[in-house]
N, C-alpha and C positions, 0 to 999 in steps of 0.2 A: 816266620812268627812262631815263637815257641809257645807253648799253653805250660803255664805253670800250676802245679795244685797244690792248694793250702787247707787244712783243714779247718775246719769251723770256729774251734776253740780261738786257734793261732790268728785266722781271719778276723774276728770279732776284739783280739786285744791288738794287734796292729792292722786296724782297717787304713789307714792313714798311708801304710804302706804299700799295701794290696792295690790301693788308686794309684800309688807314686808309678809302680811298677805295670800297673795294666796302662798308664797314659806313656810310660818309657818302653815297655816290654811288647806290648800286648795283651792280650785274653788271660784272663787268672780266672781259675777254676777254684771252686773252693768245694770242698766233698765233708759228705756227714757221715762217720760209720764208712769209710772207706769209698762210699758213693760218689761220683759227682752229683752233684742238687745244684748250681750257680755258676754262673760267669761274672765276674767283672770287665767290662770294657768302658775305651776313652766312648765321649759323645761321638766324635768324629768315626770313630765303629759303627758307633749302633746308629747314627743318621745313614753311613754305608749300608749299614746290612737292611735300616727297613727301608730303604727307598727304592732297594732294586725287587722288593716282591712285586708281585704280579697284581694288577689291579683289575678283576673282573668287569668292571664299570668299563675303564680304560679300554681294556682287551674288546670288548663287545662294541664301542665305539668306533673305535679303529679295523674292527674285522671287516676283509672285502666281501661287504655283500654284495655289490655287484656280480662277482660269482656266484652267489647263490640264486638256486631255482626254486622260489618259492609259487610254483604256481600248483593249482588244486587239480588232484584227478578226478575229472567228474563221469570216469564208468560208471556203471552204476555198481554196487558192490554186492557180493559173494555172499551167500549162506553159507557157514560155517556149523558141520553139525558136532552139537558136545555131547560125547558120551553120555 
């Protein structure tokens, strides 16, 4: 998949094109002042790219706590002197 860049100006008087080619192409890039600032992609991209982020809820849900050893040390604790 190529990334193509268009500049802003060129962006904004053929957007219509910009879509043609990010839903046939790929990712179009489009840069201000020589910058990139933006991507265009199909939906079918951007449902790919955020559905594989990581979902901390998910993640904490699914972690085996069975492995974990959450039990309490009940020594009794240490004085610690602060300068």
């Amino acid at each position: 998949m190529s990334v193509v860049a268009w500049q802003l100006q060129d962006a904004k008087n053929r957007f219509s094109k910009v879509v043609e080619e990010a839903l046939k192409t790929g990712p179009q890039t489009v840069t201000r002042r020589g910058k990139p600032v933006v991507v265009v992609v199909s939906i079918e991209t951007w449902r790919e790219i955020t559905s594989s982020r990581p979902n901390l809820k998910n993640y904490l849900r699914d972690a085996p706590l069975d492995e974990l050893d959450l039990t309490r040390d009940t020594r009794e604790r240490q004085e610690v002197p602060l300068p």
